[in-house]
N, C-alpha and C positions, 0 to 999 in steps of 0.2 A: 458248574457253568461259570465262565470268565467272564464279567460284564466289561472292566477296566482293567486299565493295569498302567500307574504313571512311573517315573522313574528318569534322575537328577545324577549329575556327576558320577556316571557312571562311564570307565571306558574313555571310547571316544562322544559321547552324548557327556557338552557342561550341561547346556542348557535342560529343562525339563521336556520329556518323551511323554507322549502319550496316546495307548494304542486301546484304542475302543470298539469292542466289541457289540452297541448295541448299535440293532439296527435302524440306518437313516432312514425318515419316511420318502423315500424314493420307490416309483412304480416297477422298477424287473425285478421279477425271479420274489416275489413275495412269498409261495409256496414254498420254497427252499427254506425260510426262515424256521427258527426256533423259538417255539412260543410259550413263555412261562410267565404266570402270575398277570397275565395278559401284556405282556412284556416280549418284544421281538429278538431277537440275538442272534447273531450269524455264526453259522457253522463253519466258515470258513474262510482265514485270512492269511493271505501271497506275498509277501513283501518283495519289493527289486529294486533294484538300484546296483551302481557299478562297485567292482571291488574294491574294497578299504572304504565303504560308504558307511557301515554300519548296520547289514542287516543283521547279520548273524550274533550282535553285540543286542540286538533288542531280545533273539531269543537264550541268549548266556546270562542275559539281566535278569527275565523271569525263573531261569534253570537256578542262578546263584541265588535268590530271594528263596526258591523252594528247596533247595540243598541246606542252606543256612536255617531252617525251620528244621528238618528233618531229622539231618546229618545228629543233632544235641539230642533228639528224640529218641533213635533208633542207641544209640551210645547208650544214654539211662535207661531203655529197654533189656539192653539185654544184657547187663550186669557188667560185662568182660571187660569194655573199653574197643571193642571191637565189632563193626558190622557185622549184621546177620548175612550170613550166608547168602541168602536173599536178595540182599542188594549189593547191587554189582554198579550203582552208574559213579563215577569220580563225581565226588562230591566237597565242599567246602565248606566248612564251619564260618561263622562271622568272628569266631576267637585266634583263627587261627591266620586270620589275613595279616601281614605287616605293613605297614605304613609304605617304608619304600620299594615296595615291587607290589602297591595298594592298585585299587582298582579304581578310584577315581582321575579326573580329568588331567590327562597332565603337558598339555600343551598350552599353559597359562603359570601363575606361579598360585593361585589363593587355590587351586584344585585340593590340594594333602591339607588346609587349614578348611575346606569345606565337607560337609555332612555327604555321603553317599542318600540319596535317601528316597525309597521305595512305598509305594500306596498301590494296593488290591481293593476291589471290589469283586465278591463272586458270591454266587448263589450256591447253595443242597436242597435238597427235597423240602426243608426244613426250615431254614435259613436263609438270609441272605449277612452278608459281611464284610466290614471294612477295615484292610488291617494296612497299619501304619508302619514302618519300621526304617529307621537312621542309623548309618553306621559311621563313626568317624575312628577311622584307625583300627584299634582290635576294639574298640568300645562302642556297647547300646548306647546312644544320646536319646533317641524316642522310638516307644513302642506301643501302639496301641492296638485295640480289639475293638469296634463296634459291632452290635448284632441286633438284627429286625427280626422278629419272630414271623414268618411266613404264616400261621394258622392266627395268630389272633392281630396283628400288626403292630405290636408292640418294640421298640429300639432300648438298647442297652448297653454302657458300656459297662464292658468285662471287665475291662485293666484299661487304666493310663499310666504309662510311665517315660519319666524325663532322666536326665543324667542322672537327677537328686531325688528322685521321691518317684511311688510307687502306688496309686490312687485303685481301688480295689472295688470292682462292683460288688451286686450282691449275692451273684455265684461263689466270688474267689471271697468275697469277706471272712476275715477270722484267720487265712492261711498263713502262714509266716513266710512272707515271701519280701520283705523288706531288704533280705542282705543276700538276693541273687547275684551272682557274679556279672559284670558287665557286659561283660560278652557270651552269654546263655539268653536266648530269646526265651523270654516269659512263655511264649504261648508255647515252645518246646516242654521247659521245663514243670510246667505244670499237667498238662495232656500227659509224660511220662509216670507223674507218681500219682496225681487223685485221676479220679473220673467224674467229671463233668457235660455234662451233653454239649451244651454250644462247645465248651474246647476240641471234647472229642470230635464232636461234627467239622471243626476247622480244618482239625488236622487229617483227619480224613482226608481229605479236599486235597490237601499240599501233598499226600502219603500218594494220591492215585493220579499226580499228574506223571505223563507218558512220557520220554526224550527219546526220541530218535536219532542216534548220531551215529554219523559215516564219514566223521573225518579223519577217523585213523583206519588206513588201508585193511591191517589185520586184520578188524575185525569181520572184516568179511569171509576171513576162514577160521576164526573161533566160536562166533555164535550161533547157534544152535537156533529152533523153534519150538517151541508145544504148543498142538493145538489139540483141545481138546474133544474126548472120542464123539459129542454128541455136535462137535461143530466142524466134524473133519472135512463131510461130505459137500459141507457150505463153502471150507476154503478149498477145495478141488474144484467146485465149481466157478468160484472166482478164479484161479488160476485159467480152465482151458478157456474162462471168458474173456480173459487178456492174450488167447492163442499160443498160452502157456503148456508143451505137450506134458504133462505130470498128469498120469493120472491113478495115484497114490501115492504114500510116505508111511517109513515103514521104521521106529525109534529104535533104536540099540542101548541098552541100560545094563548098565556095573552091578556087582553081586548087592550095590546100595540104594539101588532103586534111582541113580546118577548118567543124566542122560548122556553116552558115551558115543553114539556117532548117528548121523540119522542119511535115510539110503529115499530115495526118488525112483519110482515107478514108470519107465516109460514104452508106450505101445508104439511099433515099430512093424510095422509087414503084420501082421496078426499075432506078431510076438511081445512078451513083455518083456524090459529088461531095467533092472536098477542099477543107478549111479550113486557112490557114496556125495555128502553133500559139496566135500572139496572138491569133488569133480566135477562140478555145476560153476557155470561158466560167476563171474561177478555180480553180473544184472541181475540173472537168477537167483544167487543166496540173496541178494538183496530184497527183492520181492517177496521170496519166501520168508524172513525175517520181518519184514515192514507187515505185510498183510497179517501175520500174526500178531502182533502188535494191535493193526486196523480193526481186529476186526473183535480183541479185548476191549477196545476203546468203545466200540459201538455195541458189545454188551454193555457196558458198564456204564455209559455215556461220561466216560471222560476226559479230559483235555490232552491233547498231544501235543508237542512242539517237534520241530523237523528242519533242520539247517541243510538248504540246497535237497531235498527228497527228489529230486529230479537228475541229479549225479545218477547215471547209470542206468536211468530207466528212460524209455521212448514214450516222447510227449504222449501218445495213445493210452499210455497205460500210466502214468502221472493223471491224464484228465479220468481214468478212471477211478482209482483210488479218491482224487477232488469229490466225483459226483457221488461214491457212499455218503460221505458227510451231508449231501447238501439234497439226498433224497428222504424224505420224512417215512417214508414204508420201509429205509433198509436202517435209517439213523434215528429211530423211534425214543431212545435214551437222553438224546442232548448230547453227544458226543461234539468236542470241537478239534479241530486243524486249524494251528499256525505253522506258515513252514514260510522260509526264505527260497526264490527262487531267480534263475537266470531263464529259466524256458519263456519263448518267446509265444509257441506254438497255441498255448491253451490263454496267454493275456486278451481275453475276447469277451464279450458282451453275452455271448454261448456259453459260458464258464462262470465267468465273475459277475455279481453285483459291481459296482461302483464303489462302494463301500467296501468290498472285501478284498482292492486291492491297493498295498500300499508301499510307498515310496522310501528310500533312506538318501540322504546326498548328505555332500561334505560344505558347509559354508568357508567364507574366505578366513575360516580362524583355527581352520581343519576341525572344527566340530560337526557332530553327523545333526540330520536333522530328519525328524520324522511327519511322514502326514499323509493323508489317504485321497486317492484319486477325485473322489467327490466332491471333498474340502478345498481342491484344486484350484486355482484362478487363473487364467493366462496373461499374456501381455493384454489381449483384448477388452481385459477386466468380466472376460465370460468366465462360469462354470463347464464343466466338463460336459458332454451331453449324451447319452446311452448311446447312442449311431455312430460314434467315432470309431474306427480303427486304432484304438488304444495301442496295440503294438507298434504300429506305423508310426503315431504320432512320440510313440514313448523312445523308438531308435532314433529319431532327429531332435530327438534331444528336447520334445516339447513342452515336458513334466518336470523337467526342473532335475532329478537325479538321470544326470545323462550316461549312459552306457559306453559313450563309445572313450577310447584311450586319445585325447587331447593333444599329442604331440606325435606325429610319425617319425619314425626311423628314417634318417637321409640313409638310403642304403647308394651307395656310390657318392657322387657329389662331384663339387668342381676339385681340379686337383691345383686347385693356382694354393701358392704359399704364403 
């Protein structure tokens, strides 16, 4: 479960981000909520705003914070120096960033002299947790771990560490972790070699967050799905529920047990007939992929991120996908949805909370700035009020990240010289 998640000089965001997931005490769609440790959290949140605003940079922030955790994980895991077979998403080390082509702010000059610097807040069944982490160049400046014991409510911290020193709860106490490389996150490289519950439980956390990504073309004819046999019948019936005609999927696997092409079932006059998956139109693989994904995440209840998930899919079936999250009989685990979006069709009071949907713009320093519909204020000095026409109001520009392109094209003109 994601409660917070802030984040400083990153991109195009100088200033400090910050995207919060618990929920406002505001009256719609309360049932929709997710409720732990008497504690509300939203299942679901939309970000929009015009291109080059910065949405897709809030969800690259959290993908490179859970890459930089992982990436040093999965490496001491499996001895080689090389990814497990298993993970397949481009991933980034924090060792491996260089200064200049770095990810910090660079439409000022103090950006490359300033700290990258990232703060989580998220819950487990078990736990709750606050992890701190600074990156200045290839180098850790600060990284910390705090942890609330959910069963007894006890706080702890695991590790402090500063550029100089290394302050050691009473988990890690005794370890020899004094002369960690600077660019190795503690909480990676510890999780890899002992076993400790709250680390294992962190990393867990950052191992099952979900990325959906559809910005490179291809891979809409390289990925593949599995869905598993006792949950087949579940995503067939999601599919014709989207008016999707598939009605089976049929795996083709290598002498190694390596899924080698997968074939689509479909009824036609009283006949049945398969399509390999390249022959399924874009929209299609894409759905097929996505709701696989969907629908691990709401076994498992965990976090997905999804940059523009409405590329390719009809607002009907984007507000479908929204409303798994956001029904407690089908999203019973805590599963959450962040995704960046341009669809106009579903930004409606039928769909969102107030809280679940939010803004990115560019201020006059071309930095992005972030903040949620709720938090909103207008020229009027009013709040945002549930009866609006949020779309309407959000195309004329009333929200502050305006959509529309500021300068037309003179397409002809005067012809004087």
């Amino acid at each position: 479960m994601l409660c917070q998640f802030t984040f400083s000089n990153y991109r195009s965001f100088r200033n400090e981000a910050f995207l919060d997931l618990c929920a406002e005490n505001i009256s719609e769609m309360k049932e929709t909520l997710i409720t732990r440790n008497g504690d509300d959290f939203l299942p679901v949140v939309s970000i929009y705003g015009p291109n080059g605003g910065g949405k897709s940079t809030v969800i690259e922030a959290l993908a490179f914070l859970r890459n930089a955790v992982i990436y040093p994980f999965l490496l001491i895991k499996s001895g080689t120096g090389d990814l497990p077979g298993g993970f397949k998403d481009r991933v980034v080390s924090a060792g491996e960033q260089k200064a200049e082509d770095g990810i910090y702010f660079k439409f000022d000059e103090t950006g490359i002299d300033t700290p990258t610097e990232f703060e989580l807040l998220f819950m487990t069944s078990k736990h709750e947790f606050k992890y701190e982490f600074s990156l200045l160049r290839n180098d850790i400046v600060k990284e910390n771990l705090y942890c609330r014991s959910l069963e007894n409510n006890s706080i702890d911290a695991v590790f402090e560490r500063s550029n100089e020193h290394v302050e050691l709860g009473e988990d890690l106490a005794g370890l020899p972790l004094e002369k960690i490389r600077k660019s190795m996150p503690l909480l990676s490289y510890v999780a890899a070699i002992y076993s400790i519950e709250s680390i294992d439980d962190a990393i867990s956390w950052f191992l099952h967050i979900m990325i959906l990504d559809y910005n490179n073309p291809i891979s809409d004819y390289t990925v593949g799905i599995h869905v598993e046999e006792n949950d087949l019948k579940q995503f067939i019936k999601m599919l014709q529920a989207m008016d999707i005609n598939i009605t089976g999927i049929r795996e083709e696997k290598d002498d190694k047990g390596n899924l080698k092409n997968l074939y689509t079932a479909h009824a036609v006059n009283g006949h049945t007939y398969e399509l390999g998956l390249q022959e399924e139109s874009s929209g299609t693989r894409k759905i097929l992929n996505c709701l696989s994904m969907i629908i691990a995440s709401l076994k498992g209840g965990l976090l997905v991120l999804s940059d523009e998930l409405d590329a390719k899919l009809h607002p009907k079936l984007l507000r479908y996908l929204i409303e798994l999250y956001k029904d407690p009989s089908i999203n019973k685990n805590g599963s959450q949805l962040i995704l960046t979006s341009h669809d106009m069709v579903n930004m409606d009071s039928e769909v969102f909370r107030r809280d679940e949907i939010w803004f990115c713009s560019l201020r006059l320093d071309n930095s992005s700035n972030l903040y949620s519909l709720v938090s909103f204020i207008g020229e009027n000095g009013h709040k945002v009020r549930k009866d609006e026409s949020y779309c309407k109001r959000y195309l004329e520009g009333l929200y502050g990240a305006d959509p529309y392109i500021k300068k037309g094209l003179e397409w002809g003109g005067s012809n004087e010289q």
